[in-house]
C-alpha positions in Angstrom: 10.0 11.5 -7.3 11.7 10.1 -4.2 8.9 8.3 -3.3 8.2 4.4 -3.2 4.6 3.9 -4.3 4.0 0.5 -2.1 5.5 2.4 0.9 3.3 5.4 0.4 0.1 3.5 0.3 1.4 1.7 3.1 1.8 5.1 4.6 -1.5 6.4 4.0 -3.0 3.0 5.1 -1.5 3.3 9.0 -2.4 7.0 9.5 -5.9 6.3 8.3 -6.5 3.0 9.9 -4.5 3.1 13.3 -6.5 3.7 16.5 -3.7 6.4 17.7 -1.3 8.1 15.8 2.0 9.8 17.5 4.1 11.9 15.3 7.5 13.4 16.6 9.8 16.2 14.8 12.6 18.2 16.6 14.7 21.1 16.3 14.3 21.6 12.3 11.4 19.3 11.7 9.4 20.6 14.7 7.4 23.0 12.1 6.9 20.0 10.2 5.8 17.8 12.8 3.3 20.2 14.2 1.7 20.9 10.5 1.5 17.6 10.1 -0.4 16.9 13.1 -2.9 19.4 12.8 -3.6 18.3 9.2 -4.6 15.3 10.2 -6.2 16.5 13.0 -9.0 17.8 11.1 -9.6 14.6 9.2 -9.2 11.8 12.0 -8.7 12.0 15.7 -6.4 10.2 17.8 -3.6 12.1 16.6 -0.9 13.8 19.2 2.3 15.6 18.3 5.6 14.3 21.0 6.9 17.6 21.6 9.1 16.7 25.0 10.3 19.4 27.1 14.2 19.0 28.9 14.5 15.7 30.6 10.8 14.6 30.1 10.9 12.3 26.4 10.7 9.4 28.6 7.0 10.8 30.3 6.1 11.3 26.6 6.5 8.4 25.6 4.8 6.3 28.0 1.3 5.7 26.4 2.3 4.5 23.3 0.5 1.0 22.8 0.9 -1.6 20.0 -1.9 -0.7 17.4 -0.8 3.1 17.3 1.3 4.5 14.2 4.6 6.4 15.1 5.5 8.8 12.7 9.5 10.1 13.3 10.7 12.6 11.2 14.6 14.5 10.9 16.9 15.1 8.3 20.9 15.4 8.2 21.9 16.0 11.4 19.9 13.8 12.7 18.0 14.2 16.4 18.8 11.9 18.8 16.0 11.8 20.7 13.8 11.8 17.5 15.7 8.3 16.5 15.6 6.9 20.1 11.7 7.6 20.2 11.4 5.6 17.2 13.4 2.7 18.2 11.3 2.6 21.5 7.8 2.6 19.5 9.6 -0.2 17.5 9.9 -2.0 20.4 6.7 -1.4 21.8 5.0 -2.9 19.0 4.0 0.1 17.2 3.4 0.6 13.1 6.6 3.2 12.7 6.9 5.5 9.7 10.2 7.2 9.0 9.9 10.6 7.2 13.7 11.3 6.3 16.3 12.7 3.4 18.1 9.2 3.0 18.8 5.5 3.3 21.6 6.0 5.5 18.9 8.1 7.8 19.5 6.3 11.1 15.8 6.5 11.5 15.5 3.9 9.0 16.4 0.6 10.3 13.4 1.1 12.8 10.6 1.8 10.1 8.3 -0.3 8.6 7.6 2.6 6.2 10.0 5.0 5.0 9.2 8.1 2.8 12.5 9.7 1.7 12.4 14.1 1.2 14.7 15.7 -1.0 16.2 19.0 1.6 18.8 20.2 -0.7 18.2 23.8 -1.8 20.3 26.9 -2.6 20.5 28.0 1.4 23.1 27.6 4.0 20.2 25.2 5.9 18.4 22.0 4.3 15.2 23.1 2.6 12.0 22.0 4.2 9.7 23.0 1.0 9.4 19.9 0.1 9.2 18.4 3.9 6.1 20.6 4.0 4.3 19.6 0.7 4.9 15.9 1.6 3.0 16.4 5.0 0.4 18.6 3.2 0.0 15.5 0.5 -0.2 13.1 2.9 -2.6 13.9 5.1 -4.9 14.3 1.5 -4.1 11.4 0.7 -5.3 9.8 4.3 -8.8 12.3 4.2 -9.3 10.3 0.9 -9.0 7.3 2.4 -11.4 7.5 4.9 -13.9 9.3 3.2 -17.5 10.2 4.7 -15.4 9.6 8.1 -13.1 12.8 7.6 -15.8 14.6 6.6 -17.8 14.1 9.4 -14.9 15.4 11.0 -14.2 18.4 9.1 -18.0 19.4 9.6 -17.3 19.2 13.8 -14.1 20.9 13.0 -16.0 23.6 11.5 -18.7 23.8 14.2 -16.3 24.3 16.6 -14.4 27.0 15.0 -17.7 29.3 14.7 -18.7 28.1 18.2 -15.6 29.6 19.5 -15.5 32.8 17.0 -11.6 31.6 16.0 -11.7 33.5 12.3 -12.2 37.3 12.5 -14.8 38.3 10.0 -13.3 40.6 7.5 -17.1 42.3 6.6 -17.4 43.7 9.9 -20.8 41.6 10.0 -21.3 40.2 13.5 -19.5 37.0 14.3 -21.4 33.7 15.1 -22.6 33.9 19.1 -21.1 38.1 19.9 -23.5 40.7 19.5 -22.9 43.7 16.8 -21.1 46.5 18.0 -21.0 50.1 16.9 
């Protein structure tokens, strides 16, 4: 209900369209960051998730290129290196996309797209339940839009994953490439 419609489009239209897409969540919004990433992982490539270790969101930082999309997400209280990475991406040229819980975000006056996420909840902590069905939604919405193209990557995403024997095979039946065993 938060959400703008234009600005969602918008949204969708960068992640499915840019040639690179960089996505950065901290501390709380780390979870969400990463899901998001491997969402749309499966359906495009050219998709990395920022996760900088002490000292080193400078080295992280370094390859991003004007016709990328940088996707920042945090909520009340907000991470500092998660707003400083956006305002460098701004300056870099980038397409940046806020994912936040309000206009007074500080992430927000360095988006060209902001989706706003409601985070209040009956816990102690802001609730991320709808953080995650926003991410899950959005990268949807982006498989969608391109079509035949993210299903030509699912279907390699799917070779792969019997190539490498990732899912055990609850029927006991031999898995893909491993002999039967007894």
């Amino acid at each position: 209900a938060r959400l703008d419609q234009a600005q969602w489009d918008e949204a969708v239209e960068l992640l499915a369209t840019a040639r690179r897409v960089h996505v950065i969540g901290l501390r709380k919004c780390f979870t969400v960051a990463y899901l998001l990433c491997y969402l749309l992982r499966m359906v495009r490539p050219g998709v990395r998730q920022i996760t900088p270790s002490v000292g080193m969101i400078a080295d992280e930082l370094r390859d991003l290129e004007p016709g990328d999309v940088f996707v920042a997400m945090s909520v009340h209280r907000y991470t500092a290196d998660t707003v400083r990475a956006l305002a460098e991406a701004k300056t870099r040229g980038l397409s940046t996309i806020a994912i936040t819980d309000n206009p007074a975000s500080p992430l927000v006056p360095h988006a060209d797209v902001t989706c706003y996420v409601e985070t209040g909840g009956v816990t102690v902590t802001r609730s991320l339940s709808a953080f995650v069905s926003l991410v899950q939604v959005l990268a949807t919405a982006v498989a969608v839009r391109r079509g035949t193209e993210s299903r030509l990557e699912l279907q390699l995403d799917e070779q792969l994953l019997s190539t490498f024997d990732v899912y055990y095979d609850e029927g006991g039946a031999p898995v893909a490439g491993r002999p039967a065993t007894g």
